[in-house]
C-alpha positions as CSV (number, residue, x, y, z in Angstrom):
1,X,63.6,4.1,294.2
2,X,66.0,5.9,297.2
3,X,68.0,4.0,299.0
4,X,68.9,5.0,302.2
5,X,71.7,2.2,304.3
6,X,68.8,-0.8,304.7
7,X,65.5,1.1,304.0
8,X,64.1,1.8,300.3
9,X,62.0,4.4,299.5
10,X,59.8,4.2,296.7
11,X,58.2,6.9,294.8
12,X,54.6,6.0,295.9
13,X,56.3,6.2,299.6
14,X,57.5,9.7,299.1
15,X,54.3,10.9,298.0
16,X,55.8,11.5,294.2
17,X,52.4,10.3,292.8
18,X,51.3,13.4,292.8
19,X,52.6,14.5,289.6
20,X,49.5,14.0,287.6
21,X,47.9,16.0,290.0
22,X,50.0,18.9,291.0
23,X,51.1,21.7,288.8
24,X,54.8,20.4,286.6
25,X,57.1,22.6,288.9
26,X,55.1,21.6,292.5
27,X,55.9,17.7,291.9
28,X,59.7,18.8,290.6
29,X,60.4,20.3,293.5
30,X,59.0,17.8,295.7
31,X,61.5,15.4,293.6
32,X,64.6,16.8,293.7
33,X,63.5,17.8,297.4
34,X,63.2,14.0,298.6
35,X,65.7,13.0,296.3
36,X,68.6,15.7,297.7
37,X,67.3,14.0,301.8
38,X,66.7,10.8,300.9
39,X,70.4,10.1,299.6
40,X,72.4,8.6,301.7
41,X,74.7,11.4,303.2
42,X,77.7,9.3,303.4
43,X,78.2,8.0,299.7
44,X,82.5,6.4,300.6
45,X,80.8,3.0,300.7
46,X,78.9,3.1,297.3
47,X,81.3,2.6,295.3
48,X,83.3,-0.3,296.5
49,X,79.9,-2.4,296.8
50,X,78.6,-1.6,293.8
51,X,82.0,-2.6,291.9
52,X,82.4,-5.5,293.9
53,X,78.9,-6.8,292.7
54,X,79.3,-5.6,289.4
55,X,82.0,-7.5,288.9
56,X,80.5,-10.6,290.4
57,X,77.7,-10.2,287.9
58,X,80.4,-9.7,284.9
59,X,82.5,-12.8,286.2
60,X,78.7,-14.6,285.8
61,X,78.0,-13.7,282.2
62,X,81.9,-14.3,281.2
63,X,81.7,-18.2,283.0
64,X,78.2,-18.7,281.4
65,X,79.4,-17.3,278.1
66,X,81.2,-20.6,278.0
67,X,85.1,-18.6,279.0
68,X,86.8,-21.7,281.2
69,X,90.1,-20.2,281.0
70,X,90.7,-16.1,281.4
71,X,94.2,-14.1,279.8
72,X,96.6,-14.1,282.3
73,X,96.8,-10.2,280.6
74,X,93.0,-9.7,282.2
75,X,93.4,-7.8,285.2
76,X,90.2,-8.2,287.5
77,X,91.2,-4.9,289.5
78,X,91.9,-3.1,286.0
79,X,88.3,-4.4,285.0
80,X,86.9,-3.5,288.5
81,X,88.7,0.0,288.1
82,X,86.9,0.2,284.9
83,X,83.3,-0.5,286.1
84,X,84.0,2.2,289.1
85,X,84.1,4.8,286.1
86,X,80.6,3.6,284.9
87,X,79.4,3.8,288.1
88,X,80.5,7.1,288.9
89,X,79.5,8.0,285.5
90,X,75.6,6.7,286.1
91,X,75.6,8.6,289.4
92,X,76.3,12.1,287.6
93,X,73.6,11.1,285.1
94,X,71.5,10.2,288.2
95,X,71.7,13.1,289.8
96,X,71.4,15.5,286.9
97,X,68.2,14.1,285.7
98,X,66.8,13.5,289.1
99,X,67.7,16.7,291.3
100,X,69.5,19.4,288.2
101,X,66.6,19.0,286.3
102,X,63.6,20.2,287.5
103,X,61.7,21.3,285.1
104,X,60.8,17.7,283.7
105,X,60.3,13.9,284.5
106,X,61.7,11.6,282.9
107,X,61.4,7.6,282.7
108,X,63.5,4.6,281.4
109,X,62.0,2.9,278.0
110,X,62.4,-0.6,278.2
111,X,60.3,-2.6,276.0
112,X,59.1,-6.5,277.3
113,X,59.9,-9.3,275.1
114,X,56.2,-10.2,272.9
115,X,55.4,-6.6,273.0
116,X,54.6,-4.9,269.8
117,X,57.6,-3.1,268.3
118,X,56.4,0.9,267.4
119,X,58.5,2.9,265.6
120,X,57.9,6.2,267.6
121,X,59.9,5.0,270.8
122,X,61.7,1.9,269.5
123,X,64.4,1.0,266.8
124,X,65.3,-2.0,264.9
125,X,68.9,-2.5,266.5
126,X,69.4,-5.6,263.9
127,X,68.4,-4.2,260.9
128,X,72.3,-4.4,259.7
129,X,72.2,-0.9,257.6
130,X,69.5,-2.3,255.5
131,X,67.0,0.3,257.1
132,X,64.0,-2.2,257.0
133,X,61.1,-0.2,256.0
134,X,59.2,0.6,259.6
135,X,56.1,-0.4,258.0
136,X,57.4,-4.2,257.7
137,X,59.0,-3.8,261.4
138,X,55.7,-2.2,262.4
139,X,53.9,-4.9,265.0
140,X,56.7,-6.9,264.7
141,X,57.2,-8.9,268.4
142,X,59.8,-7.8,270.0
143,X,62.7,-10.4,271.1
144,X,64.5,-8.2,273.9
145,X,65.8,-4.7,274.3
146,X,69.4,-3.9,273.6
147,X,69.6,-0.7,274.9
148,X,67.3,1.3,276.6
149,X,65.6,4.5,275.3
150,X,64.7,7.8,277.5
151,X,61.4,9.4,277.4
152,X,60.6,13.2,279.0
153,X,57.4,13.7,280.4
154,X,56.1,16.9,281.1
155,X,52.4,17.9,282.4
156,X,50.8,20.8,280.2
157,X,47.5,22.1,280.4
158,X,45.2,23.9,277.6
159,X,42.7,26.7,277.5
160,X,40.3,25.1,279.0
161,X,41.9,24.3,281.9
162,X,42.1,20.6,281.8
163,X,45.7,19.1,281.9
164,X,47.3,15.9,280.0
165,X,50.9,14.1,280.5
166,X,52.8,14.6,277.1
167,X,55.8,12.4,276.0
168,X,58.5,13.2,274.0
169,X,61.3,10.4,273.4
170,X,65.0,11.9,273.7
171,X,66.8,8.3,272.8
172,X,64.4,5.4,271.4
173,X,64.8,1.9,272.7
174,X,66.8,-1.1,270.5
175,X,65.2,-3.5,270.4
176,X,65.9,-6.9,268.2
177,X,62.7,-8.4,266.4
C-alpha cells in the first residue's frame, strides 16, 4: 500500500494485479514506476510521526507488560532517537526491494495462529537448540509468528508457452508451536 498525505493507494488501485498476467519485467516496471510517483514527494514529516507513534505503541506494550515505574536512566527521546534509526532503516529496505529491485516481487511471510506449521517457509523459533526433528513439528499448529520470513516471487514460463508464479523463501518465518 502507497500512501500519499490522506489518500492510500492500494496495489489493486494501481493496476499492479497484473503481474500474473504481464511478462516479470512489464509489472516491475509498472511497480517501481507507481511506487517512485506515488511517494509522497515531501518525506521531512515521516519521520517525526512515525517515531511519535512508535513510541506511543512501545509506551503501550511496556505499561501492559506490567512496568508501573520506568529508570529515571530511561531516556524517552534516547529511545525515540533509537526507533528513528529503525525507521530510516525500513525505509532503505523499502525502497530497495520496492523500486531497486526490479527484477522480482517479493511478499512478507507471516503465518496466522491455527495454521499448519511447514517446514519449507517456517521455523521452530522455540525449539531451544534441540533441533526438533521437522517431521514431529510437521503439522504442528502454529501459536504466532515471531519474526517474519521473506519470500521472492518470480513469473517464469516453459516451452510450451504457458507461465506459472514460482516461490523461493530468502528468510523463513519463526514461528512458536
Amino acid at each position: 500500500m502507497f500512501e500519499h498525505g490522506e489518500s492510500t493507494c492500494t496495489a489493486d488501485h494501481a493496476g499492479l494485479t497484473s503481474k500474473y498476467v504481464e511478462p516479470q519485467a512489464i509489472s516491475s516496471r509498472w511497480r517501481v514506476l507507481t511506487r517512485r510517483y506515488a511517494r509522497n514527494s515531501d518525506t521531512s514529516d515521516i519521520l517525526p510521526r512515525l517515531s511519535d507513534q512508535l513510541l506511543e505503541a512501545f509506551k503501550n506494550v511496556v505499561l501492559i507488560a506490567g512496568v508501573r515505574m520506568m529508570a529515571p536512566s530511561l531516556q524517552w527521546t534516547s529511545v525515540q532517537e533509537k526507533m528513528k534509526d529503525i525507521i530510516v532503516e525500513s525505509m532503505v529496505v523499502q525502497k530497495a526491494i520496492g523500486e531497486d529491485i526490479a527484477f522480482s516481487d517479493f511478499e512478507v511471510i507471516c503465518p496466522e495462529s491455527n495454521t499448519q506449521f511447514n517446514a519449507d517457509t517456517m521455523e521452530d523459533a522455540d525449539d531451544c537448540g534441540c533441533r526438533r526433528r521437522k517431521s514431529v513439528a510437521e503439522g504442528m499448529p502454529v501459536l504466532c509468528t515471531t519474526e517474519l520470513g521473506l519470500r521472492r516471487r518470480e513469473k517464469v514460463g516453459d516451452q510450451g508457452g504457458r507461465s506459472g508464479i514460482k516461490h523461493t523463501t530468502v528468510m523463513k518465518a519463526k514461528v512458536a508451536l
